[in-house]
C-alpha positions as CSV (number, residue, x, y, z in Angstrom):
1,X,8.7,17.2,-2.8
2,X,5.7,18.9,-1.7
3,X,4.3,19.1,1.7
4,X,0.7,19.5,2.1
5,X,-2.1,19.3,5.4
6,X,-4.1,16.9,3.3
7,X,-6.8,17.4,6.1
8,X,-6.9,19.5,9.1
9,X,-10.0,19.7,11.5
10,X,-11.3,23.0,13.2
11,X,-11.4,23.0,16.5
12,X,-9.0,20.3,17.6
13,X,-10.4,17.7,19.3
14,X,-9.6,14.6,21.2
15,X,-8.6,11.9,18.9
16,X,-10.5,8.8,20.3
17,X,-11.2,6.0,18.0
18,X,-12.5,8.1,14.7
19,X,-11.1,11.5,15.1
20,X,-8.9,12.8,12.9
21,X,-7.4,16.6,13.5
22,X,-4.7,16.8,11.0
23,X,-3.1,14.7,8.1
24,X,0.2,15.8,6.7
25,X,1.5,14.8,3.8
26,X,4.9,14.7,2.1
27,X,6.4,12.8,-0.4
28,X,5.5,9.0,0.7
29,X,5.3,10.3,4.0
30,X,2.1,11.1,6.1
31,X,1.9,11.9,9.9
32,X,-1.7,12.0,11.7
33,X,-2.6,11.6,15.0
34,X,-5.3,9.3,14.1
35,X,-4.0,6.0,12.9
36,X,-6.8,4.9,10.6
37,X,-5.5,7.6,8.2
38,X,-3.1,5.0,7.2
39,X,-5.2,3.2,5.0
40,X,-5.4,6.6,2.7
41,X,-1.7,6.7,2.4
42,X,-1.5,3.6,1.6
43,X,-4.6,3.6,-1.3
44,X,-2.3,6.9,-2.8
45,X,0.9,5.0,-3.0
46,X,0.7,1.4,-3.3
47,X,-0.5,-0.4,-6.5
48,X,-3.8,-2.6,-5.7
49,X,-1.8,-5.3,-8.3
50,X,1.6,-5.2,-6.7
51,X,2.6,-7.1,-3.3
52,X,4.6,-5.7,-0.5
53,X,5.9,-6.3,3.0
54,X,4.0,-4.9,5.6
55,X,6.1,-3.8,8.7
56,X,3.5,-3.0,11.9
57,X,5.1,-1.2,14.7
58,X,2.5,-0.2,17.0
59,X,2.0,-0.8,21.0
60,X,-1.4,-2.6,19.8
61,X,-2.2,-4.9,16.9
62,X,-4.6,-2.6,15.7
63,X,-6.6,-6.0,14.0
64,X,-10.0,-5.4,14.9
65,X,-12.8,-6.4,12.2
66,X,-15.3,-4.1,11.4
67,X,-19.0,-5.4,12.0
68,X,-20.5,-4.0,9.0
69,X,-18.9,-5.4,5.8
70,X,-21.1,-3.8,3.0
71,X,-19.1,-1.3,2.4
72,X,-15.6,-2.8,2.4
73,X,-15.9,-2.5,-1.3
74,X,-16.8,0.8,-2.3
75,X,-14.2,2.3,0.1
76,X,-11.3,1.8,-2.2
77,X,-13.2,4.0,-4.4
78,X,-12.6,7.3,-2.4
79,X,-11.2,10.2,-4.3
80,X,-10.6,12.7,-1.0
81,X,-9.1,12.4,2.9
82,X,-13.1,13.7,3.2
83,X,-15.0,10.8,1.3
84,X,-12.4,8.4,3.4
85,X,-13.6,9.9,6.7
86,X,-17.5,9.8,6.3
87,X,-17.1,6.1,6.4
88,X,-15.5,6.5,10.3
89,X,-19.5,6.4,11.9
90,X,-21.4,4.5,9.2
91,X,-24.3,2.2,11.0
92,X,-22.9,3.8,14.2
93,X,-26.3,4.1,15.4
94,X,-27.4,0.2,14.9
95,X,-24.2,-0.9,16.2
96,X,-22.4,1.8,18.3
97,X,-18.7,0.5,16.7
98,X,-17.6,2.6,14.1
99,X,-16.6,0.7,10.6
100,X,-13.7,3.0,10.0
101,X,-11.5,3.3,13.5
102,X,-8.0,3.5,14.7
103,X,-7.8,-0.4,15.1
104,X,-10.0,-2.0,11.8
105,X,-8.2,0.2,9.1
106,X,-6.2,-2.6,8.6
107,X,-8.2,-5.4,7.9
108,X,-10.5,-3.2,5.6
109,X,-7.0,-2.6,3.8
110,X,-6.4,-6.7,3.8
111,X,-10.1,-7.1,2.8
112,X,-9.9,-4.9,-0.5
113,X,-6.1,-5.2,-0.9
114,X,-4.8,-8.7,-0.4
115,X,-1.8,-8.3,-2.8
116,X,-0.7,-5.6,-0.4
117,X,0.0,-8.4,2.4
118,X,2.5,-10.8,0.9
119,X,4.6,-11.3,3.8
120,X,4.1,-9.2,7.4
121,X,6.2,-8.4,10.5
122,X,4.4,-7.5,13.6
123,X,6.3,-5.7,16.5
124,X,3.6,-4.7,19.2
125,X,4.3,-4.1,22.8
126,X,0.3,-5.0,23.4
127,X,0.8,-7.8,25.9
128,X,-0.6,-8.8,29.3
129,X,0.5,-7.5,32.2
130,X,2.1,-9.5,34.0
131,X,4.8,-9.7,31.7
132,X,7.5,-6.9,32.0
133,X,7.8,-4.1,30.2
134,X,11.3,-5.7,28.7
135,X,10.0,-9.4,28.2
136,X,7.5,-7.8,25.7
137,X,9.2,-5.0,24.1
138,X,11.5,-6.6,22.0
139,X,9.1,-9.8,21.3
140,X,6.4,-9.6,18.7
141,X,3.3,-11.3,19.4
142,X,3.7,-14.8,19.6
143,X,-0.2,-15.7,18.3
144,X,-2.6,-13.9,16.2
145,X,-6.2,-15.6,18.1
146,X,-7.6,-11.9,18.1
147,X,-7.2,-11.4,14.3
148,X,-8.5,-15.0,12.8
149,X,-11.3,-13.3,10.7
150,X,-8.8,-11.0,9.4
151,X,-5.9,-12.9,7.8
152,X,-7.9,-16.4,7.5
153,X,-5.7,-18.8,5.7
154,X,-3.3,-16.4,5.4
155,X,-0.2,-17.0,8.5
156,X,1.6,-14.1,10.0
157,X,5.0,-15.3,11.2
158,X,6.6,-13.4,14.1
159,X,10.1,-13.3,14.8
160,X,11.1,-13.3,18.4
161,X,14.6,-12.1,18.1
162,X,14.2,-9.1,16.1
163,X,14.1,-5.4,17.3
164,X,13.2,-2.3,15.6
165,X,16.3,-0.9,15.2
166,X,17.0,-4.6,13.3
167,X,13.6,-4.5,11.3
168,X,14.7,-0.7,9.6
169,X,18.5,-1.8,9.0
170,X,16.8,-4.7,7.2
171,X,14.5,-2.9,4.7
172,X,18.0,-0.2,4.3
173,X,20.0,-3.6,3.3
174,X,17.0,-4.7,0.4
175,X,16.7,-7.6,2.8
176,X,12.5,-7.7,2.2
177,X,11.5,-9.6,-1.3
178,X,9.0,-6.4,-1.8
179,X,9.0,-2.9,-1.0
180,X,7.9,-2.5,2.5
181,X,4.6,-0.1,3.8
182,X,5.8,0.6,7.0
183,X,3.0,1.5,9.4
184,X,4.4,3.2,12.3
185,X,2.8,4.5,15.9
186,X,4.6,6.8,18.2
187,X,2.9,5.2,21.3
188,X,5.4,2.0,20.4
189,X,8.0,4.4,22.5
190,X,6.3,4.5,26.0
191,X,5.9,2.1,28.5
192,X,4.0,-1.0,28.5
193,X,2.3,0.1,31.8
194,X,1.8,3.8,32.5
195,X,3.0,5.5,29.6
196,X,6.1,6.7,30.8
197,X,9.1,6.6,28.5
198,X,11.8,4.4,29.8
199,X,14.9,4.6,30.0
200,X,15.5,2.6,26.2
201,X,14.0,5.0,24.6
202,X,16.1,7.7,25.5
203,X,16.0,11.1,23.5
204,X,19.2,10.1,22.1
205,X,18.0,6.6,21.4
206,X,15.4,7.9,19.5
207,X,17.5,10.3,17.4
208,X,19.8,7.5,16.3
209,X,16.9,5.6,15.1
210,X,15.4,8.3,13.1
211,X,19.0,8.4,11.4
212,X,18.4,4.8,10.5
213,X,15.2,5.6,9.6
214,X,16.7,8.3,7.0
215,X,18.6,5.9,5.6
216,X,15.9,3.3,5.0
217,X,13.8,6.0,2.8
218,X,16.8,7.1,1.1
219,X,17.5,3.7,-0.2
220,X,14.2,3.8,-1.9
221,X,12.8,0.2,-0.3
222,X,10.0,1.9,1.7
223,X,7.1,2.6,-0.7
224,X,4.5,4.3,2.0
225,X,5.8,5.5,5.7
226,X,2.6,6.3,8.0
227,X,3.2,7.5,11.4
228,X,0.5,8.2,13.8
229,X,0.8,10.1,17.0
230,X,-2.0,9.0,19.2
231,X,-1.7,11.5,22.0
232,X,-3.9,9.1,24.0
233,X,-1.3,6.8,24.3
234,X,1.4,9.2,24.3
235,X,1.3,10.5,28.1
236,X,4.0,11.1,30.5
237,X,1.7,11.7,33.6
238,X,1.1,7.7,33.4
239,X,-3.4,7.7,32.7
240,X,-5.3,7.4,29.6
241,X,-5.7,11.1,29.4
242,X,-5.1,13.6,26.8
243,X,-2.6,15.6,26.2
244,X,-0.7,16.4,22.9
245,X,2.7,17.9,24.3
246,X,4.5,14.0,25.2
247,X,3.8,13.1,21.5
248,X,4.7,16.4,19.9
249,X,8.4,16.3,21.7
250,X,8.4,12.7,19.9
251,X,7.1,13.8,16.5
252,X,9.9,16.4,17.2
253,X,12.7,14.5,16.5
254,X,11.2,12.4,13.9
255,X,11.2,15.8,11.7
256,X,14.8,15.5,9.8
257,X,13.0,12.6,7.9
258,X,11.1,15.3,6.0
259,X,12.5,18.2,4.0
260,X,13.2,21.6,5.5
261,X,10.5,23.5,4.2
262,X,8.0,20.6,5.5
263,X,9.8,20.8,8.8
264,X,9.1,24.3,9.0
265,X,5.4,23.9,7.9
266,X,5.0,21.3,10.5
267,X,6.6,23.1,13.4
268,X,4.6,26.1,12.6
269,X,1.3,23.9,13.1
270,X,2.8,22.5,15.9
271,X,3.5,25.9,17.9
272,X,0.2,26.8,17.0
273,X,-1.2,24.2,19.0
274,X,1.2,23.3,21.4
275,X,-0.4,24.9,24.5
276,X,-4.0,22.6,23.7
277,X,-4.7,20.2,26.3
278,X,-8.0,18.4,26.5
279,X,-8.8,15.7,29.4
């Protein structure tokens, strides 16, 4: 397979809402630390005509609605990472909300894709706080108010027993009726709270998942695996600060799921950069 930096911003910046410092692509993989990049790995490996199940494992819901509509269309006409990202600030100046962000690139996706949708499992740690971090870890949401002009008629059913280590073994076992975009965020694996990486997610914790998660690709039911790294959310020192080092040690052990020379390529970048720290 061929590994690729389908984009890659000079100088690195903070990520925010619409900035994107690096794509990587391999296979029907791609890593960013902006999330919105999503939607171009999906529009290179999903069929507009076929359905799927979507698989949503993020701490938020990432279901905001765009306020400018006009050009939900012409997006799915984009030939390059580059075309994609000049929609991230269009009418920015009427509006100040971007149309392209890290929380509306899915219900652009629903809007000009609706095949894509067929049947959806949400597992988000977004909650309020005063529930604990463990009452809302392993319990997708249990409404969708927020996300009514997204999925209109359409119902997302949640499943309040499952986990994520249950969701992958699932799509391994061909237990989906579609192949499965599965739209993963790194911030999922710190605390509800401040940040902090509990004690569930332990570095070996995480290993044995990304050995499930091996095996899941390798059985050929995952059609598109996005992973963002958010750095924002990805902070040991508990604040909304930014600092790329807590998501790169995560990212770290998520790198057996590519090939060795992609590894290599990868880890290379991420030496480069390692040291970067922006607050």
């Amino acid at each position: 397979m061929e590994s690729k930096w389908v984009y890659l911003a000079e100088p690195f910046e903070k990520s925010c809402a619409i900035n994107v410092n690096f794509l990587f692509n391999e296979g029907n993989i791609y890593i960013s630390d902006n999330h919105l990049c999503a939607l171009w790995g999906w529009l290179q490996h999903c069929s507009p005509r076929d359905e799927y199940n979507f698989i949503h494992v993020d701490y938020h819901k990432d279901l905001g609605c765009p306020k400018i509509l006009d050009y939900l269309k012409s997006i799915e006409q984009v030939k390059t990472i580059d075309d994609l990202l000049k929609y991230r600030e269009i009418h920015m100046e009427m509006i100040n909300q971007p149309f392209l962000a890290y929380d509306t690139y899915i219900w652009i996706a629903q809007f000009i894709r609706p095949m894509w949708f067929s049947e959806m499992t949400f597992l988000t740690k977004e909650c309020s706080f005063n529930n604990t971090f463990e009452e809302c870890r392993l319990n997708p949401l249990t409404n969708c108010i927020e996300s009514d002009c997204l999925w209109r008629e359409k119902k997302i059913e949640y499943k309040n027993s499952c986990t994520l280590e249950d969701v992958i073994k699932n799509i391994t076992v061909n237990q989906y009726k579609h192949k499965v975009i599965l739209n993963l965020d790194l911030d999922y694996f710190f605390d509800c709270q401040n940040h902090i990486r509990d004690a569930y997610w332990s570095d070996q914790r995480i290993t044995e998942f990304v050995m499930t998660l091996q095996e899941a690709l390798g059985s050929g039911n995952i059609q598109v695996l996005t992973i963002a790294m958010s750095p924002e959310c990805c902070n040991s020192n508990g604040h909304w600060s930014y600092d790329i080092r807590d998501s790169y040690d995560i990212m770290c052990k998520f790198l057996p799921i590519l090939s060795g020379k992609a590894q290599l390529k990868f880890s290379a970048y991420r030496s480069n950069i390692r040291l970067i720290s922006l607050y």
